[in-house]
C-alpha positions as CSV (number, residue, x, y, z in Angstrom):
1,X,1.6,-17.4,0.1
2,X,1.3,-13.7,1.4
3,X,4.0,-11.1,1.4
4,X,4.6,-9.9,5.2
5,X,5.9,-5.7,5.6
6,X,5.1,-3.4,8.4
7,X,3.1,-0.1,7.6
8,X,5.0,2.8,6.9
9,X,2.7,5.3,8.4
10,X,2.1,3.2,12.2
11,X,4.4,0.5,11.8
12,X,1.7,-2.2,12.4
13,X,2.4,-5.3,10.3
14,X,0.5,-5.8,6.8
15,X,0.0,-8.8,4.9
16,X,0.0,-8.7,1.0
17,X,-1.3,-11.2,-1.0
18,X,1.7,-12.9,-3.0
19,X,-0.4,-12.0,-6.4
20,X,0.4,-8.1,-5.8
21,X,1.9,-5.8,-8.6
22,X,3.5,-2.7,-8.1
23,X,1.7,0.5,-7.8
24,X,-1.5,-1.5,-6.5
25,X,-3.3,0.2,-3.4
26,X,-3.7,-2.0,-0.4
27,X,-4.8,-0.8,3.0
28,X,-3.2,-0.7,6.3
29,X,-5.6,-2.9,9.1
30,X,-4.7,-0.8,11.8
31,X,-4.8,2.9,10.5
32,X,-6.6,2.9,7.5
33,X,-3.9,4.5,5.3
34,X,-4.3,3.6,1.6
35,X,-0.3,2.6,0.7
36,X,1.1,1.9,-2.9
37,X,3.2,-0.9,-3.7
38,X,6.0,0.9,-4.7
39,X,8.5,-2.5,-5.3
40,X,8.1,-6.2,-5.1
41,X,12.2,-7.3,-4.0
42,X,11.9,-6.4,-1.5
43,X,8.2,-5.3,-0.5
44,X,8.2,-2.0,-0.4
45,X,5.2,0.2,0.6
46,X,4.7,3.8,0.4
47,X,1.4,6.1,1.4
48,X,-0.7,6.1,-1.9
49,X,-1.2,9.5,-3.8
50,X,-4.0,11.4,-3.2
51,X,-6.9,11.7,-5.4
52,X,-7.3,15.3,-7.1
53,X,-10.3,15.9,-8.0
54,X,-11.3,16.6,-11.7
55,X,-14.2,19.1,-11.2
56,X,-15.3,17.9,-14.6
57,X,-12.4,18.8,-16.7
């Protein structure tokens, strides 16, 4: 069974699928925002941490 939340960024609603874990990225269908889940009771979703990049280091 999927987990139901609304985006945080656009407010468009998001399902998860009931085998999530926290800090997984999933992606919002309507804007494209990569969001982190940041809890599980009660889903909880926050826009994911960008990337840095390394530039080899």
């Amino acid at each position: 069974m999927n987990a139901a939340t609304v985006c945080p960024e656009c407010a468009a609603p998001i399902s998860v699928p009931a085998d999530v874990f926290p800090n997984e990225i999933v992606q919002c269908g309507d804007c494209a925002i990569d969001l982190e889940v940041v809890a599980l009771q009660p889903l909880s979703l926050a826009p994911a941490p960008e990337e840095e990049e390394d530039w080899g280091e």
